[in-house]
C-alpha positions in Angstrom: -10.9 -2.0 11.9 -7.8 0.4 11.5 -8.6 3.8 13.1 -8.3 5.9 10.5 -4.8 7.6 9.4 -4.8 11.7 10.6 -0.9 11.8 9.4 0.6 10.9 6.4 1.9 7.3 5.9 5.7 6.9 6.5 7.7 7.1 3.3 8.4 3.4 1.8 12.5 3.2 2.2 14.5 2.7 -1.0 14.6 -1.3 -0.9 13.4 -4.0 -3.8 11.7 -6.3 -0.9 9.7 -5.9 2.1 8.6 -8.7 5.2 4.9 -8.7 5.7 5.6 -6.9 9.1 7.6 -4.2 7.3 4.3 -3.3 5.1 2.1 -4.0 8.2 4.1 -0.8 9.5 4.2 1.4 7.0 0.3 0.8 5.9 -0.6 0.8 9.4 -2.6 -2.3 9.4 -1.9 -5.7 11.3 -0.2 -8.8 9.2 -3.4 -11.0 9.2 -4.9 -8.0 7.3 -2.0 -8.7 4.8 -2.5 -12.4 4.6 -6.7 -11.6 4.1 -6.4 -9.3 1.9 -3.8 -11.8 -0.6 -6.9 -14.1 -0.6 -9.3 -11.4 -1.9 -7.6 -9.1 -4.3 -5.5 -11.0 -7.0 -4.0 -7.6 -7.5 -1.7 -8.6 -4.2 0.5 -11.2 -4.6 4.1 -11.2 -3.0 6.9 -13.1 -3.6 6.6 -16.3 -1.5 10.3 -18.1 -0.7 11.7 -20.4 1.8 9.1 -21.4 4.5 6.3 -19.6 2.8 7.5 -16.1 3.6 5.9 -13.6 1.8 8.2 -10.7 0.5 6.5 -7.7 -0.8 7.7 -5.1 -4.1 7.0 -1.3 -3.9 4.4 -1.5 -5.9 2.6 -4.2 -3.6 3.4 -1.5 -0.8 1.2 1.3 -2.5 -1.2 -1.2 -3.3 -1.8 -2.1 -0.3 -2.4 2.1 0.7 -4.7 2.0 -2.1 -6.7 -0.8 -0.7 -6.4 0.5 2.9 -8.1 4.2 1.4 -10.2 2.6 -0.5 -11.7 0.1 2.5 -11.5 2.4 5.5 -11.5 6.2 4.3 -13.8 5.8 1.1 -15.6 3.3 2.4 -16.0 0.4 0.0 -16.7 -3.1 0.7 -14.2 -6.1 -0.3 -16.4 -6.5 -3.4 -16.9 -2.6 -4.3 -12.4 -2.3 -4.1 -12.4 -5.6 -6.4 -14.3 -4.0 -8.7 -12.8 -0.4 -8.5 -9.1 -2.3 -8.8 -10.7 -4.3 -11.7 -12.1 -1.0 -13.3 -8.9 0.3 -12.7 -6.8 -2.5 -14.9 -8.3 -0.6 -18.2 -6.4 2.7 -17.1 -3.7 1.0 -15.1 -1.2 3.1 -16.4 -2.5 6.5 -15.7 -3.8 5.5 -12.0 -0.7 3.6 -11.2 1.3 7.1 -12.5 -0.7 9.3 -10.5 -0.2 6.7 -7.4 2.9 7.1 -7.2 3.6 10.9 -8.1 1.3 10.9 -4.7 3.8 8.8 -2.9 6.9 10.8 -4.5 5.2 14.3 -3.5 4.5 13.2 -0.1 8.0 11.3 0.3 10.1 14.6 -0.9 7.7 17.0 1.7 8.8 14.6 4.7 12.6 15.0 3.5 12.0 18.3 3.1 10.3 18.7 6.5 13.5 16.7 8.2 16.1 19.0 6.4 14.6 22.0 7.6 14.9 20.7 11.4 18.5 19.8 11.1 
């Protein structure tokens, strides 16, 4: 299990697709996590081409955060993140907004942390 994260996640670079590795990286979790987790959560499905490699969207990117906060800083069990994700298709929009004005907030406070130091 993932030690969990003291520092924010690394911002997710302005690109349409991502290798599993990439997202292993910037969720901080190991690619057979990935692979496991596609098997439980219908939610995560990437983009499988030539040779059965997966490639990943941004939003499959903060999913996968979500998951990871959900299963190793809140605590919930596979089944209890199902359910919450499942909850959480009724008010998709709102949740998914909020997500990623999370993401943005954090991504801008890195850049603005990295223009200061230049």
């Amino acid at each position: 299990m993932p030690t969990q994260q003291t520092e924010p996640a690394p911002p997710i670079p302005d690109k349409r697709y991502f290798t599993i590795g990439e997202v292993a990286s910037l969720c901080g979790l190991k690619p057979h996590v990935l692979r496991y987790w596609e098997q439980e959560f219908e939610q995560l499905q990437p983009v499988k081409r030539r040779g059965n490699r997966r490639y990943y969207q941004r939003q499959d990117v903060l999913l996968v955060r979500q998951l990871s906060h959900l299963l190793y800083e809140q605590g919930f069990t596979i089944a209890g993140a199902r359910q919450w994700l499942d909850g959480e298709q009724a008010d998709d929009d709102n949740q998914r907004s909020q997500q990623l004005i999370r993401q943005t907030i954090s991504e801008l406070e890195q850049l603005l942390v990295t223009l200061k130091s230049v």
